[in-house]
N, C-alpha and C positions, 0 to 999 in steps of 0.2 A: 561554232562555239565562240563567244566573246573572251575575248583574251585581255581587253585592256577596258575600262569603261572612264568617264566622265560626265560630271552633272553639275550645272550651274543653275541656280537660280529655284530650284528646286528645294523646296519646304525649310529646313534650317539649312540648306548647304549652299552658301554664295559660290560655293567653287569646293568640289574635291573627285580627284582622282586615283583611280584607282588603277595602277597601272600595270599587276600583272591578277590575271586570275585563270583557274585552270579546269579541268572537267567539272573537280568540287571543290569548291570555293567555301571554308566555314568563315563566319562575319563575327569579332567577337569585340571586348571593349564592353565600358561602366555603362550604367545606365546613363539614359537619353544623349547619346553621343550621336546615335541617329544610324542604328545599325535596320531596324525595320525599314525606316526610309528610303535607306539604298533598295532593298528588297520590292518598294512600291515604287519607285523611280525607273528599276528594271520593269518590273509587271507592265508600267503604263507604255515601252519604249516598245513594250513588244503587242500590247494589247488597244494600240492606236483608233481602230476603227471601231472602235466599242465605245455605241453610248452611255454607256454604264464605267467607262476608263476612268472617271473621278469618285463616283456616287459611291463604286464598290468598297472603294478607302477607306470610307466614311464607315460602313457597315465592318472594315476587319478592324475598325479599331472601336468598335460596339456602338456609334452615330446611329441609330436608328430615324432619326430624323431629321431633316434638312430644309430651311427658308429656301424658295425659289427665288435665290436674287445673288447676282455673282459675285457679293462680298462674302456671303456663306457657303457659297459652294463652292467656290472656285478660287477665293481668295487664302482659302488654306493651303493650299499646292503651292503656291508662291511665296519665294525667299522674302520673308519680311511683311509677308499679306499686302507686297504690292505686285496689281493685277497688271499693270504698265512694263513690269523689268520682266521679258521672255527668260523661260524656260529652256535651256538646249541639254538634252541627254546624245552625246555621241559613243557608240560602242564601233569595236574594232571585231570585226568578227570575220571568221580566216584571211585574214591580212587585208580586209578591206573597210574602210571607216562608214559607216552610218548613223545620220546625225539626224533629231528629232527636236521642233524647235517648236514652242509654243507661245500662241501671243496672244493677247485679248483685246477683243474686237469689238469695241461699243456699238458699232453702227452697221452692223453687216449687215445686208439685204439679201434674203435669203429668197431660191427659185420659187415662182407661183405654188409648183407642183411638188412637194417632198420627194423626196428620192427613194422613197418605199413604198408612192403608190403611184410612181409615173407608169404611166401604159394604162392603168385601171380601167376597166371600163366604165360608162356611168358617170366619172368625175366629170365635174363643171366647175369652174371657175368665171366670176365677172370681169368683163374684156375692158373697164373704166375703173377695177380695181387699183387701189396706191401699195405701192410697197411698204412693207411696214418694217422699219429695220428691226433685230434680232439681236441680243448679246451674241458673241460667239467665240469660242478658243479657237483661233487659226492654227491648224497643226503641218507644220512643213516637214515632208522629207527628204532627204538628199543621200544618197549614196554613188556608187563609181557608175552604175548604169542609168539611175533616174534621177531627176533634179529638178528641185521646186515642186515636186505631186503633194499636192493640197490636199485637206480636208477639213470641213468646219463641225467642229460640236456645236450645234443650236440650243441655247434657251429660250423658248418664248410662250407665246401663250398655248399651243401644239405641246407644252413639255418639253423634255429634251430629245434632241436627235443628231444624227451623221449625215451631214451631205457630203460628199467626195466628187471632188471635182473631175478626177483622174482613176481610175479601176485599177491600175498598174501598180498602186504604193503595195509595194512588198509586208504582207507580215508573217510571222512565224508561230508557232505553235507554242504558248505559256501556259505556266499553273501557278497559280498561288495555293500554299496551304499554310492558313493563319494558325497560330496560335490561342486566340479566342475564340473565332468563330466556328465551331465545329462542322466539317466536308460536309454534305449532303451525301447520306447513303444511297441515295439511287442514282447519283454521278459515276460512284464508286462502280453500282450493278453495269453501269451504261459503258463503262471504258473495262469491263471485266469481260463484255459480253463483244467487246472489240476483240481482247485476245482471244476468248474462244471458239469465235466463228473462224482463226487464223491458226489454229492449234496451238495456242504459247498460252494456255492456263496451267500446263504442270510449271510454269518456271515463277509464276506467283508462288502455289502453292511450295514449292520448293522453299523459297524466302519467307515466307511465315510459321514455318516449320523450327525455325530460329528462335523463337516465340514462342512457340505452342507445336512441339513435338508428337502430340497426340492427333496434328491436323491428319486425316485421309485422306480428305478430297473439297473441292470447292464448287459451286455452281449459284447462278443468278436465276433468282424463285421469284415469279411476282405475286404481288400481295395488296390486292384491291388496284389504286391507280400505277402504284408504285414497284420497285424491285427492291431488292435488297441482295446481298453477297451473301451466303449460307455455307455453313463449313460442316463435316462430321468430322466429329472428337469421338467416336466412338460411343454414343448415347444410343436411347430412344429412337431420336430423330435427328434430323440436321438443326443446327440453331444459326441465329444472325450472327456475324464475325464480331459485330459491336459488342454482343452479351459475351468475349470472349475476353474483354479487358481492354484497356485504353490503349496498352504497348499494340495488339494485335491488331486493332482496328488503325491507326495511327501508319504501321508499318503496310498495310495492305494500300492504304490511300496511297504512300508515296510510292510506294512499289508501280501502283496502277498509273498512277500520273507521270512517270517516267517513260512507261513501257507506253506508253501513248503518247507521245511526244517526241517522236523519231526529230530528229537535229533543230529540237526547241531546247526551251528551257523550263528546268522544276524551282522555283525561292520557297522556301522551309522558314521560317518565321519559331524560334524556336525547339528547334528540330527534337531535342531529345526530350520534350513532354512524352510521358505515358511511359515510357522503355526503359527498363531495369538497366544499371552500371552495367551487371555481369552479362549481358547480351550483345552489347553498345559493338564490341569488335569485330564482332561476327555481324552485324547488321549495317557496318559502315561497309566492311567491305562485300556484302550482299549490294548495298547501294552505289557502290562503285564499278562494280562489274556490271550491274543493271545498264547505269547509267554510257559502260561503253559498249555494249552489246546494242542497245538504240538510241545509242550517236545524241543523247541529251545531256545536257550542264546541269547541275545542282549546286543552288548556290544557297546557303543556308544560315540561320545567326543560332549563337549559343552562349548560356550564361555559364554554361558548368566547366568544370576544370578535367572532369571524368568525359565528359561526350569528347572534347578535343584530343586528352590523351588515347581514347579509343577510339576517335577516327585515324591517329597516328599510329596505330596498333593496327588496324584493319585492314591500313592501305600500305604496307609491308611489302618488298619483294617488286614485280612488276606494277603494283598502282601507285608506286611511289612519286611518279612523277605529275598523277592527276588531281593531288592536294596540294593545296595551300591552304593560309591560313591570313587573314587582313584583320588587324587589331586597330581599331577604330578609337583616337583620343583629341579632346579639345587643346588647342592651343590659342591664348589670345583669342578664347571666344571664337574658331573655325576648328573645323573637322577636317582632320590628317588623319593616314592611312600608313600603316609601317605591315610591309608584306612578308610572310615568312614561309620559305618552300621546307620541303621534306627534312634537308639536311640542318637546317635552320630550329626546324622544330625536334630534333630530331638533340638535338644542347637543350634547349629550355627545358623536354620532360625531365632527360638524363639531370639534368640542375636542379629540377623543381623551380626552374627560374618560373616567374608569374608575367603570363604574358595573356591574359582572361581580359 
């Protein structure tokens, strides 16, 4: 679990820290302060080895299309859209620091043989071939066991790719769930059909029940290429969880992406889209128990006044100690971070102080 994080250089934030965060983490502050960004800044720290670690950005924040050339692709990640001043994301995670550091590589000369099709059989390559150099994001890791395990993202005329120089770089297990771009429901059947080849579908279906009280039972139907999650409310037949309303389908995804995620991380991008106020209590601390039962972080951003005071309602008693709350504000044009635990938020409800 990351307990402290740090990000320099990264999209608007020359520098900001965040220096306590805890199982759930809500992210909140005015618009464009840069609370998503933290949310993608994590994603990319954990989701390094993916050629898709940039392009996917582009898509949650609805880019459907993108120049191949690395002042469009890659120069929006960079503090200032300059591709020269490195990226470093460091996270503390149980007491040990891991730092990710990204740099841009005009000339990289990338192996004869891609790194997805060495061994292949058949391949031929010309032995009077030239190197052709490659744009490339050098992505370094370091932590207390490894140090300097490389990786490059390639752009070239091949598209984009991953060569790793070293197999060792550690990564963990993330989810993003945007705000705009709606899950894919057959992700959803795909990590639903995880828990119930392991017997842990009654504990979704328990948590949706929060929701939609008429739930009986749950199970993954497929239907042509695809699957889908299907519920009975007591009908005809079983229907799609989606046809059951925004709040249910919403809460099923995060529910699933937790419980699939044994000691990763879940970022919530607006978390309380779709979900009624008067549920908001009962579904924080649904998602807090979740999230300690399989040892995942949820770190989440919110504009509402009601999601905060009901995740401070939910997490009551024993989860007291796994929220907090990071209120994200400009000063002199940088992003500062004022952190507020339990007891903290705990004055601001009772005051109606404004801390959104």
């Amino acid at each position: 679990m990351i307990s402290k994080l740090t990000i320099d250089g990264f999209k608007g934030f020359e520098h900001l820290e965040l220096p306590r965060l805890t199982r759930v983490t809500l992210l909140g502050g005015r618009n464009n302060v840069g609370k998503t960004t933290v949310l993608e800044a994590l994603f990319m720290f954990f989701d390094r080895l993916n050629p898709q670690m940039i392009l996917r950005q582009f898509a949650w924040r609805g880019v459907s299309v993108i120049s191949m050339e690395p002042e469009s692709m890659w120069a929006p990640v960079f503090n200032n859209y300059d591709l020269y001043k490195p990226i470093v994301i460091s996270a503390v995670i149980k007491g040990n620091e891991e730092r990710m550091t990204v740099k841009f590589n005009p000339n990289y000369v990338a192996s004869a043989i891609p790194a997805a099709t060495s061994g292949a059989k058949g391949l031929q390559i010309r032995t009077d071939q030239k190197p052709v150099p490659s744009y490339a994001l050098d992505i370094i890791y370091d932590s207390k066991e490894m140090k300097n395990q490389t990786a490059h993202l390639l752009m070239g005329a091949g598209g984009i790719r991953i060569q790793v120089e070293n197999a060792r770089m550690k990564q963990r297990q993330a989810v993003f769930i945007g705000s705009r771009v709606p899950v894919n429901p057959s992700e959803d059947a795909e990590r639903f059909g995880q828990l119930d080849i392991i017997g842990k579908q009654d504990k979704i279906l328990n948590f949706l029940r929060l929701v939609e009280p008429n739930l009986k039972s749950l199970s993954s139907i497929s239907m042509g290429d695809t699957s889908l999650v299907h519920g009975d409310v007591g009908l005809a037949r079983k229907i799609p969880v989606s046809y059951m309303g925004d709040g249910v389908s919403r809460l099923l995804t995060i529910i699933l992406a937790i419980a699939t995620s044994k000691s990763g991380i879940v970022v919530i991008d607006e978390c309380e889209n779709g979900i009624h106020y008067s549920v908001m209590p009962k579904i924080w601390e649904g998602i807090a128990r979740a999230a300690r039962e399989f040892d995942c972080q949820v770190i989440a951003t919110t504009h509402s006044d009601e999601c905060l005071k009901s995740a401070y309602n939910g997490l009551s008693g024993e989860l007291e100690k796994d929220l907090s709350y990071v209120r994200l504000d400009k000063l002199d044009n940088k992003t500062v971070a004022k952190t507020f635990d339990y007891e903290m938020l705990k004055v601001a409800v009772e005051t109606n102080m404004e801390v959104r």
